[in-house]
Structure formats: structure tokens, C-alpha cells
C-alpha positions as CSV (number, residue, x, y, z in Angstrom):
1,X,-26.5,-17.7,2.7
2,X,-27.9,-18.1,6.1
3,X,-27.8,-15.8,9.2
4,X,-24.7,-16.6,10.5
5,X,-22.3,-17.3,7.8
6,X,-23.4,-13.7,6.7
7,X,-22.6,-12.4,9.9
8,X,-19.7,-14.1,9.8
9,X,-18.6,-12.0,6.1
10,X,-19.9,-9.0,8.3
11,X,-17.0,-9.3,10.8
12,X,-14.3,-10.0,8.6
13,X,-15.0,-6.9,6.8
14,X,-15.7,-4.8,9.7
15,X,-12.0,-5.9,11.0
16,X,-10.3,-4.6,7.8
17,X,-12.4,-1.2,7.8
18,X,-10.9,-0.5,11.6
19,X,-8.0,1.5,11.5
20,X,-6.3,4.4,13.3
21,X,-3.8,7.3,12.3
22,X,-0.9,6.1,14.2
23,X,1.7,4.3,12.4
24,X,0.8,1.2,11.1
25,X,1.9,-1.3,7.9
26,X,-0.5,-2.7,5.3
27,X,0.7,-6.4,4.6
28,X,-0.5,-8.0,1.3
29,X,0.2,-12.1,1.4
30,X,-0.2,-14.3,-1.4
31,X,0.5,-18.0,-0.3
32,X,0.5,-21.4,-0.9
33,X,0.8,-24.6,1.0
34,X,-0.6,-27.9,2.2
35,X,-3.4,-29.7,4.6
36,X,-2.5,-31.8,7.3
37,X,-4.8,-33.3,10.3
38,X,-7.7,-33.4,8.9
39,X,-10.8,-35.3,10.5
40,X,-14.4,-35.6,9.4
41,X,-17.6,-36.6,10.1
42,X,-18.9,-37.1,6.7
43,X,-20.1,-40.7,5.2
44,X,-17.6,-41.7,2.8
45,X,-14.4,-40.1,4.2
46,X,-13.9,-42.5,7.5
47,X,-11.9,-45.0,5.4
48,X,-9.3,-41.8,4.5
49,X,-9.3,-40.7,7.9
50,X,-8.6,-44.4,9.3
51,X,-5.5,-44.6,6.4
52,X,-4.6,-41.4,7.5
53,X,-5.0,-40.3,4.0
54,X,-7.4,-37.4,4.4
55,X,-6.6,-34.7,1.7
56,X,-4.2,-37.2,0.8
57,X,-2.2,-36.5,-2.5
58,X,-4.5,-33.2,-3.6
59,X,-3.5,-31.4,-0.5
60,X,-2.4,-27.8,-2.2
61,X,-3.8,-24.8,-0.6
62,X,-3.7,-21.3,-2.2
63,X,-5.1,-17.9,-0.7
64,X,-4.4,-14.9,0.4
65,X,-4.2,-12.6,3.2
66,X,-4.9,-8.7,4.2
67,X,-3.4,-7.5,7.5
68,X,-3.4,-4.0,9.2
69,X,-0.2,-4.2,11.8
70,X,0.2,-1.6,14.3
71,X,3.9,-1.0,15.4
72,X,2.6,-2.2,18.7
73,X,1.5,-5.4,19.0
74,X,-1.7,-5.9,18.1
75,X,-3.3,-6.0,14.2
76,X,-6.2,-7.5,12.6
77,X,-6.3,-9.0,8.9
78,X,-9.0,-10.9,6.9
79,X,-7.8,-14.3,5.3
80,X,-9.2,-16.4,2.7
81,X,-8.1,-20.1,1.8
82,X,-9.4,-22.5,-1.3
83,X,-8.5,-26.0,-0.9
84,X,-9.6,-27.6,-4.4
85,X,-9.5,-30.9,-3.3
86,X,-9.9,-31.6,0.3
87,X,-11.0,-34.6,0.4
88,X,-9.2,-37.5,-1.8
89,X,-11.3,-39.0,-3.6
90,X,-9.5,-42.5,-3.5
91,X,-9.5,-44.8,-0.9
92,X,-8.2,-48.7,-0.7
93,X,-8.1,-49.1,3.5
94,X,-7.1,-52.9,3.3
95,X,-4.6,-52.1,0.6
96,X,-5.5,-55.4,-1.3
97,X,-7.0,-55.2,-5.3
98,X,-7.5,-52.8,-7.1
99,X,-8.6,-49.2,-5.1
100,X,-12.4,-49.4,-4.6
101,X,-14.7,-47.2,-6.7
102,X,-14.3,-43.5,-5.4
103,X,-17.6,-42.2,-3.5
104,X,-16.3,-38.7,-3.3
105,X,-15.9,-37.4,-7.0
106,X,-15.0,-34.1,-6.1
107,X,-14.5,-31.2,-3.4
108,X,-13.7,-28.6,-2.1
109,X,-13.1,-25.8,0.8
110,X,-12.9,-22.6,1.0
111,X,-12.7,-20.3,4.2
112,X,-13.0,-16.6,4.2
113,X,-12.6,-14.9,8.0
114,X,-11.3,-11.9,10.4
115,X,-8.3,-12.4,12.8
116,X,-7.0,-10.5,15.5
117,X,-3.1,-10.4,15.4
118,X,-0.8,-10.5,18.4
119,X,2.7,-9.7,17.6
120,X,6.1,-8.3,18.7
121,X,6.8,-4.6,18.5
122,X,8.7,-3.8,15.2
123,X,10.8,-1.6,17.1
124,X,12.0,-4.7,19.1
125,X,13.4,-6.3,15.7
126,X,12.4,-3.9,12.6
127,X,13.8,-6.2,9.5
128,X,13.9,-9.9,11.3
129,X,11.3,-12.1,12.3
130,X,8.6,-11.2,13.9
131,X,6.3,-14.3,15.3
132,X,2.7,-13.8,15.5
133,X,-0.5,-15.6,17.0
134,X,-3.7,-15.3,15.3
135,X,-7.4,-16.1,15.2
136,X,-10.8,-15.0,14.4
137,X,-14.0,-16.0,12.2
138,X,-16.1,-16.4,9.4
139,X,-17.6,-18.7,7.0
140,X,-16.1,-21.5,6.4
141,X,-17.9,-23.7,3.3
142,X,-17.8,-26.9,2.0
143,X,-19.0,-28.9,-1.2
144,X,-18.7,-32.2,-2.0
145,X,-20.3,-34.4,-5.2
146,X,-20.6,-37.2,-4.5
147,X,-21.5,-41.2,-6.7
148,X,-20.8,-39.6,-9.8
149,X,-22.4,-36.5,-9.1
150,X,-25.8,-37.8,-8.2
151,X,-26.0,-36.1,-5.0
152,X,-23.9,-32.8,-4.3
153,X,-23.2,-31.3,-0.8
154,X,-23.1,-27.8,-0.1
155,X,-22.5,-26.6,3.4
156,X,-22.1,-22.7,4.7
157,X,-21.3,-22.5,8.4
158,X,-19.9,-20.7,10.8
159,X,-16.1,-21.7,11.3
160,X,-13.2,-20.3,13.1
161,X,-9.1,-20.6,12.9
162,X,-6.0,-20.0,15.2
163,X,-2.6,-20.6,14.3
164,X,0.5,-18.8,14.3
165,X,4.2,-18.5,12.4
166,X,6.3,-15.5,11.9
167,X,6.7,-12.6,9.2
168,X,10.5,-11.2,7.8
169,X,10.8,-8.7,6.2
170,X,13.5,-9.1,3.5
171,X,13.3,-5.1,2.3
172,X,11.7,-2.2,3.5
173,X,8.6,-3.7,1.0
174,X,8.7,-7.3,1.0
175,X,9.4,-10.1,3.2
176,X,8.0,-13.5,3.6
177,X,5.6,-15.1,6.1
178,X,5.2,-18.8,7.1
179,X,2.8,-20.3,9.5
180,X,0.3,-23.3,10.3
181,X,-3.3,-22.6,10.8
182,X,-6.3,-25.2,12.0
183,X,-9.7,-24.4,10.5
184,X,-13.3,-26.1,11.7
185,X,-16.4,-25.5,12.8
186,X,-17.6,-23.4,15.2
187,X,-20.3,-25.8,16.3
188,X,-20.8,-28.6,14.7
189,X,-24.3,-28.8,12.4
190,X,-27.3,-31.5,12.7
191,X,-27.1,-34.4,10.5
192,X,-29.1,-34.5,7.5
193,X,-28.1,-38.2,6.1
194,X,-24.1,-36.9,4.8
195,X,-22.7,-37.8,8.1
196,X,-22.2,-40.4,10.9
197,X,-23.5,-37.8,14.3
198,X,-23.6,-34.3,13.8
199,X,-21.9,-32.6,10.6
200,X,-18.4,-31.4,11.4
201,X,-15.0,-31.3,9.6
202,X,-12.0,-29.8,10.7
203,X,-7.6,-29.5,8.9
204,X,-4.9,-28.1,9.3
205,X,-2.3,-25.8,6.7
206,X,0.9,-25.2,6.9
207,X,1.6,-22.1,4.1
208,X,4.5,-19.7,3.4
209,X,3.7,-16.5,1.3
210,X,5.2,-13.0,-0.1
211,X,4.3,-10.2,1.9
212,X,3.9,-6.9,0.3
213,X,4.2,-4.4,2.7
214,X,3.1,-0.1,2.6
């Protein structure tokens, strides 16, 4: 792993081990959802992308997130999200014949990173929605194989996400949490022959999950 992807795994858990004695919940989130938005710089994908099929029909994402919420309004959590096939591997752009032999034979993305939460007192509205605005960093990695498996693409770089939704609780222990989320690079990477320009990539989810809460 290079420099800073591992500072990157550095933060998020420096995030997680901050914490204070005052009052505070521990939210455990398993979710699932889907990709949306995605664009790319990567040979091989600008057909999707023109179609508007990026991610296309294996768009499921699954992960999970760890959040430390203060009863005032601002928390921190570390997120992780596997997308196991980001990149549809089928493409036909003039829609004519048969679709064209697939380049991309499989992907996919995975992001692991440390947020900063900004939310609404609990006291304002203990047991109903509370919305929330988050971001942070972390790595964010990529692999693609692609003609058949002849050539493979691995990337770990440093990536970043913001999004936002809102969290109800439904007991005093569980509730549910929805939200959309965009993922990319912080800076996009020099090309090494995978890409038209500089290597970048960049998607959207839109996820609802169980929270856990203690």
C-alpha cells in the first residue's frame, strides 16, 4: 500500500479511537443500496458512460458503518462500501447486433474512510429523524480485469466522500438510516496506458440500513 492510502486507513481509525465521557450513542449500520452517477476516465468504460449505463444492471452496494454521535451535534464514524461490480461489463452504444464482446470482465470497488458528522441535537427530536451531513477520507481502491483477464488493474488512492440523509430511531436500540453519498478521488492519478488523461473515477450510492444503537 503506498504512503497515502495508508495514511488515509491512519485517519479513519484515529476518528473512531476519539471519544469523550459526555453522553454519546454508538450507532452500528449495516446497509445496502445502489450506484448512480458514475463517470470515469478509464479505457473501455466511455461507451457505458455515453449510454448512461455505468454500473449499469450490477449496481448493488453493501457495507457498513461505525459512528460515535454526541447528543450535540457533531460525531465522527468510519464507513466502508464494496461495490462487486462497478463497472458493467456489457456495452452495445449503437444498440444494433448482438452486444459487442465485453472488454471489462470483471470489477470491483471498495472504499474504506473517516467522516466527520454534523447533526441535530437529539434533544431537539429524541425518537424522529434526525438529518445529518457527512464527509471525510480514506482509501478508496479499484480493480478491474480486463480482455479475459490478460491484463488486471489494481489501483489504491487517496479518495474522499460527502453526502447526507437522516437516521430514526424506531426503539430506544434500533432505527434505520438512509442517505446518498458520492465517492472519487481526491486527486486524480497520472496515466499509465488504463485511461484517456489522468486516472480518475468517481459514483454515487443511494443506501438505507439498520442502525444498532448503545
Amino acid at each position: 500500500m503506498t504512503k497515502a492510502p495508508r495514511l488515509c486507513v491512519c485517519s479513519v481509525l484515529a476518528l473512531l479511537a476519539f471519544a469523550q465521557p459526555a453522553a454519546a450513542d454508538w450507532h452500528f449500520t449495516p446497509f445496502i443500496g445502489t450506484t448512480f452517477g458514475g463517470t470515469s476516465t478509464f479505457i473501455g468504460t466511455e461507451n457505458l458512460l455515453t449510454e448512461g449505463k455505468f454500473f449499469g444492471r450490477k449496481d448493488l452496494v453493501v457495507g457498513g458503518a461505525v459512528s460515535r454521535i454526541w447528543r450535540g451535534p457533531v460525531g465522527v464514524e468510519g464507513i466502508f462500501v464494496y461495490v462487486p461490480g462497478i463497472i458493467d461489463p456489457e456495452s452495445n452504444p449503437d444498440e444494433t447486433g448482438p452486444p459487442t464482446a465485453p472488454l471489462i470482465t470483471g470489477n470491483y470497488s471498495i472504499a474504506a474512510m473517516g467522516n466527520v458528522i454534523f447533526t441535530t441535537p437529539r434533544a431537539w427530536n429524541e425518537h424522529g429523524l434526525r438529518p445529518f451531513v457527512s464527509g471525510g477520507f480514506g482509501l478508496l481502491h479499484l480493480t478491474m480485469e480486463t480482455l479475459d483477464g490478460a491484463l488486471t488493474l489494481r489501483r489504491n488512492v487517496a479518495g474522499y466522500n460527502v453526502g447526507g440523509g437522516a437516521i430514526g430511531l424506531i426503539s430506544d436500540r434500533t432505527g434505520v438510516r438512509f442517505e446518498a453519498r458520492r465517492f472519487a478521488y481526491v486527486k486524480p492519478s497520472d496515466s499509465s496506458g488504463f485511461s484517456i488523461g489522468d486516472e480518475t473515477y468517481s459514483y454515487w450510492t443511494a443506501t438505507v440500513g439498520v442502525v444498532f444503537r448503545y
